[in-house]
C-alpha positions as CSV (number, residue, x, y, z in Angstrom):
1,X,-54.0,-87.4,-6.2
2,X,-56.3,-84.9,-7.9
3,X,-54.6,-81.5,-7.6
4,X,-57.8,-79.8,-6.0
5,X,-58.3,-82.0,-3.0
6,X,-55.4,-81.4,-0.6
7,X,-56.8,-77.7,-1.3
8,X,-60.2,-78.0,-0.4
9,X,-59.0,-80.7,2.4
10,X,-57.5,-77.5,3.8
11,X,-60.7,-76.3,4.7
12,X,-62.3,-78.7,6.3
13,X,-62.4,-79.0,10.4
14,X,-64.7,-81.6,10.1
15,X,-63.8,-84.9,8.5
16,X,-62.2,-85.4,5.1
17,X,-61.9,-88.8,3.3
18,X,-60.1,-88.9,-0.3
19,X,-61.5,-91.8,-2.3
20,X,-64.0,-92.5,0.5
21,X,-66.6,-95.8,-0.6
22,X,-70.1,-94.3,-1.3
23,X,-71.8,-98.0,-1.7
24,X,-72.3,-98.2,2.1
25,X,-73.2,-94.6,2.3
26,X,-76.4,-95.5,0.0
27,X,-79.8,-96.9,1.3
28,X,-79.3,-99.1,-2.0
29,X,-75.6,-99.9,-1.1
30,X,-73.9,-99.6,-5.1
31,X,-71.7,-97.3,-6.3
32,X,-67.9,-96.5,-6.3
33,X,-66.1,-94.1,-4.3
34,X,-66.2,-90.1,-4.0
35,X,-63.3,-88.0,-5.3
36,X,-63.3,-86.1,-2.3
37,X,-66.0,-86.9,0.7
38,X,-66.1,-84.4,3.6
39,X,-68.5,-84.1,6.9
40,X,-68.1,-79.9,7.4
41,X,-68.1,-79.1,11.1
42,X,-70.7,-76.0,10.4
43,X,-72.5,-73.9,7.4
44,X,-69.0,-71.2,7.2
45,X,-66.9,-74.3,6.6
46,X,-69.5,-75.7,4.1
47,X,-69.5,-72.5,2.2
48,X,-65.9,-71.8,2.1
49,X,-65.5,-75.2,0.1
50,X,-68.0,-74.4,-2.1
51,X,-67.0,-71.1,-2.6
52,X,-63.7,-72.7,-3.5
53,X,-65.0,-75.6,-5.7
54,X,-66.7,-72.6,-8.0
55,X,-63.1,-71.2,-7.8
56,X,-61.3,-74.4,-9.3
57,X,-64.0,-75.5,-11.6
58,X,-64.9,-78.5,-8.9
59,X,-68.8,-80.2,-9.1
60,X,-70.1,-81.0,-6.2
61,X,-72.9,-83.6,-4.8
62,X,-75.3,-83.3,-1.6
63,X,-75.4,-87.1,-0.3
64,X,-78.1,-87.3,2.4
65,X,-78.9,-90.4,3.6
66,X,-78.6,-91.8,0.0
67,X,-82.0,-92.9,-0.4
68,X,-83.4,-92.3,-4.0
69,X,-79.9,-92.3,-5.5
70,X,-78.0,-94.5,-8.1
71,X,-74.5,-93.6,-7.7
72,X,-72.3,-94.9,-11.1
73,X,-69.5,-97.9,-10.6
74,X,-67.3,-95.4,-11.3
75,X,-67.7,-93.6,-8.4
76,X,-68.2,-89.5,-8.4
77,X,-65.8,-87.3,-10.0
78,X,-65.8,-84.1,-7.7
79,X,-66.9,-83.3,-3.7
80,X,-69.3,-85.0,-2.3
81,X,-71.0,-83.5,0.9
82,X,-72.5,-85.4,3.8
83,X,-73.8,-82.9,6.6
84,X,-73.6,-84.1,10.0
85,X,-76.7,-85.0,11.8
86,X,-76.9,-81.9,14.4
87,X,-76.2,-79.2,11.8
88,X,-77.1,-75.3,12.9
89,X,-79.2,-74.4,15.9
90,X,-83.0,-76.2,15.9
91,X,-85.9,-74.5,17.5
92,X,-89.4,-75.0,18.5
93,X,-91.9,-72.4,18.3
94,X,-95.5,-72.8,18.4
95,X,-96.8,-74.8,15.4
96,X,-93.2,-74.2,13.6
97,X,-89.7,-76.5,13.6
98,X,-86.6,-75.8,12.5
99,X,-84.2,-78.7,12.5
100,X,-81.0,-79.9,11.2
101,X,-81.1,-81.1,7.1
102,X,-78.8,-84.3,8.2
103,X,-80.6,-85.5,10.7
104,X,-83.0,-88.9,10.0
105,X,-86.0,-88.5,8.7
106,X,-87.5,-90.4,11.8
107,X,-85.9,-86.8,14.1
108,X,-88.9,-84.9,12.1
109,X,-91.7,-87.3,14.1
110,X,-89.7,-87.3,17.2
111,X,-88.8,-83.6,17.3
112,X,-93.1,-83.0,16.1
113,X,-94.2,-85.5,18.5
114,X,-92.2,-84.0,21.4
115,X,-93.3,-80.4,20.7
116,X,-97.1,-82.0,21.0
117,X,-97.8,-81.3,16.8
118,X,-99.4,-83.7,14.7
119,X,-98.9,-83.8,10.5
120,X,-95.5,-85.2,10.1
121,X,-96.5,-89.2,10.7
122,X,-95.8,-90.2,7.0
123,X,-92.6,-89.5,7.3
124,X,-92.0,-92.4,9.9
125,X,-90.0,-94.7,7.7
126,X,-89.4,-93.1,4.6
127,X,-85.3,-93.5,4.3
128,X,-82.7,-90.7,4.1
129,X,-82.3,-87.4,5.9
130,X,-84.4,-84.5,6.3
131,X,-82.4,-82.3,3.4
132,X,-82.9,-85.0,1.2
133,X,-87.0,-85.7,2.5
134,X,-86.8,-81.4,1.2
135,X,-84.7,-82.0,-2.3
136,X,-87.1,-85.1,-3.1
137,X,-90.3,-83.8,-1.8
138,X,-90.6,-87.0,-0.3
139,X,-93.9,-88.5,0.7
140,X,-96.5,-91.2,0.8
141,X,-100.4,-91.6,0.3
142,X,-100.8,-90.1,3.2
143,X,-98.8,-86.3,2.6
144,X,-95.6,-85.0,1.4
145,X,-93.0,-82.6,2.5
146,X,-94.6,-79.8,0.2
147,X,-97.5,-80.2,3.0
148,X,-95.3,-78.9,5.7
149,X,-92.6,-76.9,4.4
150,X,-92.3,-73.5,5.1
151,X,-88.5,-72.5,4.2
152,X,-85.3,-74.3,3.9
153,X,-81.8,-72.6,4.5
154,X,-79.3,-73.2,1.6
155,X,-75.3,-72.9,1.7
156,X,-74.1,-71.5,-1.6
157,X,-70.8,-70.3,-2.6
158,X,-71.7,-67.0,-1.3
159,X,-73.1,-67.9,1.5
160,X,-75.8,-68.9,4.0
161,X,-79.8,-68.0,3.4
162,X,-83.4,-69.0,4.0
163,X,-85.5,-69.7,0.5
164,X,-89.0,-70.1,1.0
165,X,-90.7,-72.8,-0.5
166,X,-92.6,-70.9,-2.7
167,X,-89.6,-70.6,-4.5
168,X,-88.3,-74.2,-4.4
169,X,-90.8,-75.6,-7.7
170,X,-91.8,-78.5,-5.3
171,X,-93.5,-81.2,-7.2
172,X,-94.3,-84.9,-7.4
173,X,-91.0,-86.1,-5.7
174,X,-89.1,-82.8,-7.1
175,X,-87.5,-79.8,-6.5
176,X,-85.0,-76.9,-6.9
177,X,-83.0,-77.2,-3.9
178,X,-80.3,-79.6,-5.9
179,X,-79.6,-76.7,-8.2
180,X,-80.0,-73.5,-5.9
181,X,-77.9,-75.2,-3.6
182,X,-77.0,-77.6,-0.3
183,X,-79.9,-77.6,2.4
184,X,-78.7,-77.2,6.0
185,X,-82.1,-76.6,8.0
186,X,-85.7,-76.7,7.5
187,X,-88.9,-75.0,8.9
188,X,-91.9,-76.8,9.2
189,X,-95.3,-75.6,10.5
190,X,-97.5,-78.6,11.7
191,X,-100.6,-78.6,13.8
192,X,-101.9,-78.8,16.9
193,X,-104.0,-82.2,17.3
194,X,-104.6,-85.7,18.3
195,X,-101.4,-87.0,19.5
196,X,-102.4,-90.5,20.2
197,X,-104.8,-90.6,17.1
198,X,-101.7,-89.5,15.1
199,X,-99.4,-92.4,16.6
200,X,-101.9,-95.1,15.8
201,X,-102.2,-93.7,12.2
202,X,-98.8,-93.5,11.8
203,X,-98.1,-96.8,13.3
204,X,-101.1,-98.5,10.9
205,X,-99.3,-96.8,8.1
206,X,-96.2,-98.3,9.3
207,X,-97.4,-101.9,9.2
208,X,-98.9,-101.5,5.8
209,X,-95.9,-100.4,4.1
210,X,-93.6,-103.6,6.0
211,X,-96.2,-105.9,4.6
212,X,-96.2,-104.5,1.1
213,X,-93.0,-102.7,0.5
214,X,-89.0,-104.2,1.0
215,X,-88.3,-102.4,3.7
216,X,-85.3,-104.7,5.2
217,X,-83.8,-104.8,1.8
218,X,-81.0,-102.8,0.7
219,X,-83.5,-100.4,-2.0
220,X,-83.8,-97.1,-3.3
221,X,-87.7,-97.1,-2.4
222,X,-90.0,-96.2,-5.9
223,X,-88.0,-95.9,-8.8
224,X,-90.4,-94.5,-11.5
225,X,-93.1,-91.8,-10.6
226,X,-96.2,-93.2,-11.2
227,X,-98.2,-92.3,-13.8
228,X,-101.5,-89.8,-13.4
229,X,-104.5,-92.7,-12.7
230,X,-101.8,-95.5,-12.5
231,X,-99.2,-97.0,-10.4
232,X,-95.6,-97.8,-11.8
233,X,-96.0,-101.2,-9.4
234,X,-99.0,-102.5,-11.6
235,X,-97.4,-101.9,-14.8
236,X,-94.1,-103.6,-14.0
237,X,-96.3,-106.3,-12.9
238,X,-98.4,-106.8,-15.6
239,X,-95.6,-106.6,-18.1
240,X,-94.1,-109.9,-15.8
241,X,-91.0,-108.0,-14.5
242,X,-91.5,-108.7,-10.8
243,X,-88.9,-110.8,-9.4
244,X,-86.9,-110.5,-12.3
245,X,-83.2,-109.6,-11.8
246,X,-80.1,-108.9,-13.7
247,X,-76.9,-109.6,-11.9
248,X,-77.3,-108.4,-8.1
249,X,-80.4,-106.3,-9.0
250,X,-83.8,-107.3,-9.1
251,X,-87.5,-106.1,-9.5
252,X,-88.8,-107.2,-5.8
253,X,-91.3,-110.2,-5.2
254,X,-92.9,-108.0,-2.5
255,X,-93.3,-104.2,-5.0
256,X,-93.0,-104.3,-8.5
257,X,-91.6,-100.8,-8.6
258,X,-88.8,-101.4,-6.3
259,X,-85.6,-102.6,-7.1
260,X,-83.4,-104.6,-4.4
261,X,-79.7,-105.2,-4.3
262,X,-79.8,-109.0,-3.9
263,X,-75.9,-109.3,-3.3
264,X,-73.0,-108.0,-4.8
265,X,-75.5,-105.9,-7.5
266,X,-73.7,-102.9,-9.7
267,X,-75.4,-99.6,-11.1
268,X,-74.8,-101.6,-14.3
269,X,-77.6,-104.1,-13.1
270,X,-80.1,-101.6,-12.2
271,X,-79.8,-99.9,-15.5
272,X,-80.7,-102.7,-17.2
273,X,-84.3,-103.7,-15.3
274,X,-84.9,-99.6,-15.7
275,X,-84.4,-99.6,-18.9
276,X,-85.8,-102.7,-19.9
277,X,-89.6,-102.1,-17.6
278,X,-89.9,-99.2,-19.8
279,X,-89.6,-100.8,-22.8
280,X,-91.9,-103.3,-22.1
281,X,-94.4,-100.6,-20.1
282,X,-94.0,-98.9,-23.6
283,X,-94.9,-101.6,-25.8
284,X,-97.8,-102.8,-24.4
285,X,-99.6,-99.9,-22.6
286,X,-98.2,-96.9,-24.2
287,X,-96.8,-94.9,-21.3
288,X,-93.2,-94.1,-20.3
289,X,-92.5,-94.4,-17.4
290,X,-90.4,-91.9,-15.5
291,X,-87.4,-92.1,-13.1
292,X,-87.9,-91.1,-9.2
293,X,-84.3,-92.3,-8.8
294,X,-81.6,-90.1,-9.2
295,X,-78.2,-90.8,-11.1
296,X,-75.5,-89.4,-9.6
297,X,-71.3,-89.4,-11.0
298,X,-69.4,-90.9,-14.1
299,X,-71.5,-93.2,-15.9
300,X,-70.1,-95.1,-19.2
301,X,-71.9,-94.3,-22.6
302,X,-73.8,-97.6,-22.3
303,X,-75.0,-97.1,-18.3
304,X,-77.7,-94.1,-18.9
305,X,-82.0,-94.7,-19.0
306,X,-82.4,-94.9,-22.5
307,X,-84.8,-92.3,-24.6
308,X,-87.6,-93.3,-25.6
């Protein structure tokens, strides 16, 4: 066993699992198993094990609900963090929510629709948590976390603060919070409105995304950004990539830009449609095309989006 994790086991109330499987822990369902996977029971745990990971050199990852992530065959080297879904005190006050960073991202239109607010609707079936919505600046046509956030509280090895999001660099499915450190609760301000106008939006929105997106299928979502005046979907499309697969992976018959996991597919396989749509996106219309899926743990020289 790795000499660090009966120490950082230690600390941990919550739950602990050496060599945990991450591959069912992903909305994708790839990837090998964690080092060292732990649920903390509350934000002092979580920062006493990071405070002790900067102590023995140890990296860690924030695994939400593992949607817009790739994790390596290999598994991650280091901790790997999942927070439980009620994590720190939530509260509703006026137009403003604070909720827990691992709950679903459906609790942010349940906890908005109870509190009679209206602006969080295209959340409604976008995959993952509410830390990882934050980290991703996650969105559709219709808004984007950016449009909502006000602050999120991070854990860091020295401890527990609210960052406003001023500070975060949110962008097209981007942020800071990765780097600065693990989110634990966000505030949102939403509005006041149409309650009944905002549930038939949202479940319009809803039905438009079943019948064009793989929804069911184990997926990642997008996985390249699409480029200004363009859409990554038409591209991979018009380069006759849809439906393709290698191994287990595949470029879906229903969205171009979405990759599925048809059965049994490794990080390996996805790789190699990445790599080769932007080739081909390249070559024939000049663009390079850029990842909105994250690679995360110990990838071989050959398994990396190649430079072009």
């Amino acid at each position: 066993m790795t000499p660090w994790i009966p120490e950082l086991t230690a600390l941990v109330r919550g739950e602990a699992s050496p060599g945990a499987p991450l591959a069912p822990r992903t909305s994708v369902r790839i990837g090998g198993p964690a080092d060292l996977l732990v649920r903390p029971a509350d934000a002092g745990e979580l920062v006493s094990l990071l405070s002790a990971c900067r102590r023995l050199g140890v990296p860690w990852l924030a695994l939400g609900g593992g949607a817009n992530l790739l994790v390596a065959d290999r598994g991650v080297r280091g901790l790997v963090v999942r927070l439980p879904q009620a994590f720190g005190a939530e509260a509703a006050e006026e137009d403003r929510l604070i909720l827990s960073a691992g709950a679903p991202s459906s609790h942010l239109v349940a906890a908005a629709q109870a509190a009679a607010l209206t602006g969080a609707e295209f959340a409604a079936g976008i995959p993952g948590t509410l830390g990882g919505l934050a980290a991703m600046n996650a969105g559709t046509r219709s808004g984007e976390m950016k449009d909502l956030l006000v602050r999120v509280e991070l854990a860091t090895p020295d401890g527990l603060g609210w960052v406003a999001a001023e500070a975060l660099g949110l962008g097209y499915r981007q942020s800071r919070i990765a780097e600065l450190g693990i989110c634990t609760r966000i505030e949102v301000r939403l509005r006041r409105g149409d309650l009944a106008a905002a549930r038939e939006a949202m479940r319009a929105d809803l039905a438009k995304r079943r019948a064009t997106q793989p929804l069911t299928e184990p997926t990642f979502g997008s996985t390249f950004r699409n480029p200004p005046g363009d859409h990554a979907g038409r591209l991979i499309e018009a380069v006759r990539l849809k439906g393709h697969a290698i191994g287990g992976a595949m470029w879906s018959t229903l969205h171009a830009n979405w990759v599925v996991n048809r059965g049994g597919a490794r990080a390996a396989d996805v790789l190699g449609l990445v790599n080769l749509a932007r080739s081909r996106v390249k070559e024939a219309f000049g663009l390079v095309l850029e990842p909105e899926v994250r690679l995360a743990g110990e990838f071989l020289a050959g398994e990396r989006i190649e430079a072009l």
